[in-house]
ZABA-882266 format. One line per 10 residues: number of its first residue (from 1); for each residue x, y, z of C-alpha. Coordinates in Angstrom, 3 decimals. Layout:
<lolos>
NUM) X/Y/Z ~ ... $
</lolos>
This chain:
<lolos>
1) 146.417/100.447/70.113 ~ 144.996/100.756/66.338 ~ 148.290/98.629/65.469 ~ 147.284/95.791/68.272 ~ 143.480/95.822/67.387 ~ 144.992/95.039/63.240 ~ 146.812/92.584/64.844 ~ 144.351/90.914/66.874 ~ 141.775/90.316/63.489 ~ 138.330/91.451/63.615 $
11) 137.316/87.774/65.367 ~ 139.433/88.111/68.465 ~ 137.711/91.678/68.665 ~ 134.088/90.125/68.584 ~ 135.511/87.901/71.263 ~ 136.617/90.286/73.687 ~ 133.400/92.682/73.027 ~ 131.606/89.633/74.005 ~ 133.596/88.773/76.818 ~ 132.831/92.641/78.122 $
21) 129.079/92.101/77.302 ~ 129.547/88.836/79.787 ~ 130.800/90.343/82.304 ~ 128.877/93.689/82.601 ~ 125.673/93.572/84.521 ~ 122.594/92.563/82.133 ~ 120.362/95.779/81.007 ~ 117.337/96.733/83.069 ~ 114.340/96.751/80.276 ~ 110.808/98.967/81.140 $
31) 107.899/98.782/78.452 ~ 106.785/102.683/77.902 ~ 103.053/101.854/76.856 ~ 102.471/105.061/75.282 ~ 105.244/105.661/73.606 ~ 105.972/102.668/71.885 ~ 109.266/101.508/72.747 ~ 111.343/100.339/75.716 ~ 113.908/101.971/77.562 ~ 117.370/100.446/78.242 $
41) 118.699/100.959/81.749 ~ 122.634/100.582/82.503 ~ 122.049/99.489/86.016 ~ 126.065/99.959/86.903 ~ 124.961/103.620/86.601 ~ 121.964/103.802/86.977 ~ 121.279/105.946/83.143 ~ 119.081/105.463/80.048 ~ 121.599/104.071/77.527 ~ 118.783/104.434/74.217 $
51) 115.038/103.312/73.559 ~ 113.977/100.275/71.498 ~ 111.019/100.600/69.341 ~ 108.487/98.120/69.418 ~ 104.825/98.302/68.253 ~ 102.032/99.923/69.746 ~ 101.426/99.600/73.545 ~ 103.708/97.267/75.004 ~ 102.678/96.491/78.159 ~ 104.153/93.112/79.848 $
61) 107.461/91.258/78.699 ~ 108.507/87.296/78.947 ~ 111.907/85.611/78.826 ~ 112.565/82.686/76.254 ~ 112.872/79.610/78.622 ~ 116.386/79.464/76.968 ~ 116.781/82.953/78.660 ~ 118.091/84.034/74.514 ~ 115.334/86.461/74.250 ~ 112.519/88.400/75.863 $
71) 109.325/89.203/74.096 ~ 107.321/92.149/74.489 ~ 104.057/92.205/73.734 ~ 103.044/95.069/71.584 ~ 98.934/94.500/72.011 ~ 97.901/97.401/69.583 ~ 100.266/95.995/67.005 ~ 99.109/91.986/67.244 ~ 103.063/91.688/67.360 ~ 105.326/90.616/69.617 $
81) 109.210/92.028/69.779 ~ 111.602/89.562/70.350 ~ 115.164/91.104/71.736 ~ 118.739/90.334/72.982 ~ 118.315/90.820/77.071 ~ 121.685/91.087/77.650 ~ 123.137/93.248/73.998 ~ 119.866/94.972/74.278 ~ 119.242/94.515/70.255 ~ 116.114/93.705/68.227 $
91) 116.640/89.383/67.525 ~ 113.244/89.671/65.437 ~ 109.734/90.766/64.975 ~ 106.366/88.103/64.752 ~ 103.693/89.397/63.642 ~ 99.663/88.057/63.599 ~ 99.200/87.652/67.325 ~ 96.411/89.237/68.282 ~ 96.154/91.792/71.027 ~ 98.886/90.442/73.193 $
101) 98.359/92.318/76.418 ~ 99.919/90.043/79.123 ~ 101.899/86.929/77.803 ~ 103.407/83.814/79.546 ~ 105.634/80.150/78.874 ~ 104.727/76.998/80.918 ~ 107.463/75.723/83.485 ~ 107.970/72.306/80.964 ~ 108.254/75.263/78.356 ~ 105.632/73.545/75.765 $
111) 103.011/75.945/75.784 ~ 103.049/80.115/75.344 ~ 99.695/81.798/76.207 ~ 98.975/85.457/75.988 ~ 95.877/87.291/77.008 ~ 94.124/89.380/74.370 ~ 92.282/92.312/76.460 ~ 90.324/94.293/74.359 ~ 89.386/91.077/72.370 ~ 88.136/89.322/75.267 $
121) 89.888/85.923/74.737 ~ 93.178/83.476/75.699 ~ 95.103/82.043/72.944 ~ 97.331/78.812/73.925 ~ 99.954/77.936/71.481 ~ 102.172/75.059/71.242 ~ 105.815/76.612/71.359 ~ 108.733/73.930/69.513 ~ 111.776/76.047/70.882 ~ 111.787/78.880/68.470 $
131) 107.965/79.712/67.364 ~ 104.520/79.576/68.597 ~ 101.690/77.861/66.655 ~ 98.160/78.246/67.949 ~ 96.474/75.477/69.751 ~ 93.180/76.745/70.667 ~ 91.524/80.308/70.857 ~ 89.657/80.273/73.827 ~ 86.839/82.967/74.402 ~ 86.831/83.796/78.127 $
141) 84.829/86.992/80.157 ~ 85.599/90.156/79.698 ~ 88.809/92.115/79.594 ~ 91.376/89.142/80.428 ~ 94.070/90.876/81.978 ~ 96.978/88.896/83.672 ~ 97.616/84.923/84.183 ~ 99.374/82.427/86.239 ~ 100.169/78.413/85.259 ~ 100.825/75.838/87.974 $
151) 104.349/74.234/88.302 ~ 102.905/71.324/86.448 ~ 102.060/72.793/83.735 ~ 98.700/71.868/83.313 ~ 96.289/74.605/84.709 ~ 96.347/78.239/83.613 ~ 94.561/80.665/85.798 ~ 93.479/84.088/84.113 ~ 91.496/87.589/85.818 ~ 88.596/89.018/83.896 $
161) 89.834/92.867/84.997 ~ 85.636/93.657/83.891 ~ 83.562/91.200/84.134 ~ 85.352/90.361/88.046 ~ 85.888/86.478/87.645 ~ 88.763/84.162/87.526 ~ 88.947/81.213/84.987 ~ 90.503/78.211/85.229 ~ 92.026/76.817/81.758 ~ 93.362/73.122/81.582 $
171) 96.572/73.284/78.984 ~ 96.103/69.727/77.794 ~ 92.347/70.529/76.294 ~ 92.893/73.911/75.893 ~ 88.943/73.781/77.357 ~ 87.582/76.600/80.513 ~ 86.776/74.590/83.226 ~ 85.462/77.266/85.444 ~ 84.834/80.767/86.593 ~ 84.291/82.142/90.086 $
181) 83.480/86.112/90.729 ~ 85.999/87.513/92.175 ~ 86.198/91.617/93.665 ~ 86.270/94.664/91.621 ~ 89.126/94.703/88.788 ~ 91.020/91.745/89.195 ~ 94.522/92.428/88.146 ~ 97.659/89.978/88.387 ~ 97.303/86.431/89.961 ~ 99.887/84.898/91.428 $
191) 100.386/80.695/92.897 ~ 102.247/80.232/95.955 ~ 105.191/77.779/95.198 ~ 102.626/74.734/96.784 ~ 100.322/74.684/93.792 ~ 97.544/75.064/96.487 ~ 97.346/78.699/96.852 ~ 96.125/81.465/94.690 ~ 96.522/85.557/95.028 ~ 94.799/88.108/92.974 $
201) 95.213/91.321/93.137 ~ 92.014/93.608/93.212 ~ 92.898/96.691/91.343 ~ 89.317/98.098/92.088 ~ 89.421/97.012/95.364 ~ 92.188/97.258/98.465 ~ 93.535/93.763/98.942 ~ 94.468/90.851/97.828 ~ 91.816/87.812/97.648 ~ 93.194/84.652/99.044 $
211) 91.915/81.025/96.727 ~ 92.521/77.719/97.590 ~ 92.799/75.845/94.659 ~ 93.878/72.483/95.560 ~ 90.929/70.834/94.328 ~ 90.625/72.336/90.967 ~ 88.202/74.930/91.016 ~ 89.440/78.104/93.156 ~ 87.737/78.708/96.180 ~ 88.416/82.073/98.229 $
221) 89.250/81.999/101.631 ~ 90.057/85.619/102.341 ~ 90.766/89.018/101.694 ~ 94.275/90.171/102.304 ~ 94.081/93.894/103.090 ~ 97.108/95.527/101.153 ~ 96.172/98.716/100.291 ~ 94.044/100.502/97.675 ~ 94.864/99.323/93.836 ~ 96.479/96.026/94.632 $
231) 98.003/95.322/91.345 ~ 100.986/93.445/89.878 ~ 102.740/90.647/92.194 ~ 106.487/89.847/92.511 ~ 108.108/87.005/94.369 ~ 110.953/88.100/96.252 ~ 112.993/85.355/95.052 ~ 113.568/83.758/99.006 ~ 110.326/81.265/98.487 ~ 108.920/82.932/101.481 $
241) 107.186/85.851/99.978 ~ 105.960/87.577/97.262 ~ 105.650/91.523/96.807 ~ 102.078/93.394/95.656 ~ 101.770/96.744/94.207 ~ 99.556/98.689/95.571 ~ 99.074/101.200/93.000 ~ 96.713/104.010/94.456 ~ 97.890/103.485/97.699 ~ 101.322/104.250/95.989 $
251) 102.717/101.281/98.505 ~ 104.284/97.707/98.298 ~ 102.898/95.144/100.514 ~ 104.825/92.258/101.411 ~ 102.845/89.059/101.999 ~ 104.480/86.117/103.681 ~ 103.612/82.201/101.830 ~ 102.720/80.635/105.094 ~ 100.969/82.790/107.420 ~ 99.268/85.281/104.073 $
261) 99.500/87.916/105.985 ~ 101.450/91.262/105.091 ~ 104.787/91.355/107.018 ~ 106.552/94.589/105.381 ~ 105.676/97.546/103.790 ~ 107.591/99.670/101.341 ~ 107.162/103.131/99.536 ~ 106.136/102.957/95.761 ~ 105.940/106.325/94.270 ~ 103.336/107.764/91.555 $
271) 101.259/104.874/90.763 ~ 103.475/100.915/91.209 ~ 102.992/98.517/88.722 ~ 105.209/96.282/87.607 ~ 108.456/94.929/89.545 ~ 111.663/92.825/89.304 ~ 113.965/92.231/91.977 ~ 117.514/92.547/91.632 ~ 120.143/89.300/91.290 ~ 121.220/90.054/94.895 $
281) 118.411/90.424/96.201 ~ 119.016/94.264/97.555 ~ 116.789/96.350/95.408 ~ 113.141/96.145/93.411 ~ 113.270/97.694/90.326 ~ 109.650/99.001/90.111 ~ 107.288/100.980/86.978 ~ 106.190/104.466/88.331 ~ 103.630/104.664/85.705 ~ 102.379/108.287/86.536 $
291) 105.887/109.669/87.482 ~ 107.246/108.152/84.213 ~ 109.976/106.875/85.724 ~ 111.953/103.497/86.663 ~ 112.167/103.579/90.904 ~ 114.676/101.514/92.246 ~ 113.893/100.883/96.141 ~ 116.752/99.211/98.779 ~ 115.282/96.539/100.240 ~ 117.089/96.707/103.695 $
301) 116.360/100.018/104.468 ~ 112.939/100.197/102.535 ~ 113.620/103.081/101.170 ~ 114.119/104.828/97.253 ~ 117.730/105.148/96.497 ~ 117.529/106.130/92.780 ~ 114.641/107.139/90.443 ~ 115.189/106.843/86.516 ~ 113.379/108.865/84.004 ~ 112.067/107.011/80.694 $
311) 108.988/107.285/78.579 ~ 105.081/107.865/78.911 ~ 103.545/105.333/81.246 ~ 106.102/102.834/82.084 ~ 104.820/99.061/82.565 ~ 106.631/95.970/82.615 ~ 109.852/95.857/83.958 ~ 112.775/92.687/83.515 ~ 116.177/92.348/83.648 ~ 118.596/89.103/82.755 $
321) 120.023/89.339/86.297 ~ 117.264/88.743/88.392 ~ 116.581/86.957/91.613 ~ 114.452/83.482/91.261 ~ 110.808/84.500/90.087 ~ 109.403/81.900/93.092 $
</lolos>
């Protein structure tokens, strides 16, 4: 074998190393906010391979609309940790963003807003590819917490987590258009694949609040009952529904696009928050934030097949081989 590899050059043995890394299932990433770093989950097994230090509290990730890095937003740090989803190494570190709590790219992949929550503003920059330059730093209500942009690309939708209002940015001006209260804590916000309908999630509340926002400015319609702590949304990648954490009722609502009603419930242990759903579609990969560990939960049978251990309160969760995010 050591004769072959001497043989083969160092370049052929990059290529098959690569080859391997192509062919083996993509890491599972989860943000430990406390700790500072993210663990690395071989999902073939089902075991924490090593932890990736970051900056201080990351909370949410983001994928390169090339799909050649995610970013994790380190909001204590004003940084933002840019690494290889599928090698699982650091690409780079930017620095000088402030406060990035929740971060997101436009579907026509020109603009890259994150949501600075103990400053109490938006930033929109214009994003060429490779970096981010600031547009427009837009002062909003208090506590910004998650956001959503319309598959045109032209309206960003934010939560105020404590002042209870949702904004409604327009891209092109970088300017606030509106507000409109919303219930206690609003959390993640999610748009139906229609551009006409609008979920938040009411952390202080026990639903999900329903807005049309066809005409611009959101108007509610309703209040989804989901269960206490309704939190972070994830489509379940069939464009038929979209998954809600309820994180006090320690559930998982499903909520179906045309009738918004909840059509499925599933068990999420020790406080859900963030989810991603598998490539084929069999399991969510959810953030047990109290349990401080990564929960995976089979789909079909609605039930937890595995539970992971990682750091001090677990967040976001993403993985390279994921079902479609609508």
């Amino acid at each position: 074998m050591y004769r072959f590899s001497r043989y083969l050059g160092p370049l052929t043995l990059c290529f098959f190393q690569m080859a391997a890394w192509a062919n083996s299932p993509a890491p599972v990433f989860i943000l430990n906010s406390l700790d500072g770093n993210v663990s690395v989950i071989d999902p073939s097994t089902w075991t924490e391979t090593k932890r990736i230090p970051t900056g201080k509290e990351p909370h949410h990730l983001y994928l390169t609309p090339d799909e050649k890095s995610v970013i994790v937003a380190n909001a204590l740090s004003d940084s933002l940790t840019f690494i290889d989803p599928r090698t699982a190494q650091i690409q780079r570190t930017v620095t000088g963003i402030l406060d990035p709590y929740q971060l997101r790219f436009s579907p026509d992949m020109k603009w890259f807003v994150t949501a600075a929550n103990r400053l109490n503003h938006v930033d929109v920059y214009r994003w060429d590819g490779h970096n981010a330059t600031l547009a427009k730093r837009i002062q909003t209500g208090k506590t910004p917490s998650h956001m959503w942009i319309d598959s045109k690309s032209t309206t960003l939708w934010a939560t105020m987590q404590d002042s209870n209002e949702l904004v409604t940015i327009d891209l092109a001006t970088q300017t606030l258009k509106s507000r409109v209260q919303t219930g206690a804590m609003p959390a993640d916000v999610f748009g139906i694949p229609d551009d006409k309908t609008l979920l938040v999630g009411l952390t202080g509340g026990e639903g999900v609040e329903v807005y049309d926002v066809s005409s611009g400015t959101p108007r509610k319609i309703k209040l989804l009952l989901t269960g206490k702590g309704a939190h972070a949304f994830r489509a379940l990648g069939d464009r038929q529904h979209v998954l809600v954490s309820n994180r006090v009722a320690n559930t998982i609502s499903q909520i179906d696009y045309n009738s918004l009603q909840v059509v499925a419930e599933f068990p999420g242990p020790s406080g859900p928050d963030c989810m991603d759903i598998t490539a084929d579609g069999k399991f969510i990969l959810l953030a047990s934030r109290w349990a401080r560990k990564l929960t995976v939960i089979d789909i079909a049978s609605r039930k937890v097949v595995k539970q992971v251990p990682v750091g001090k309160s677990p967040h976001g969760v993403w993985t390279l081989d994921h079902a479609p995010r609508q």
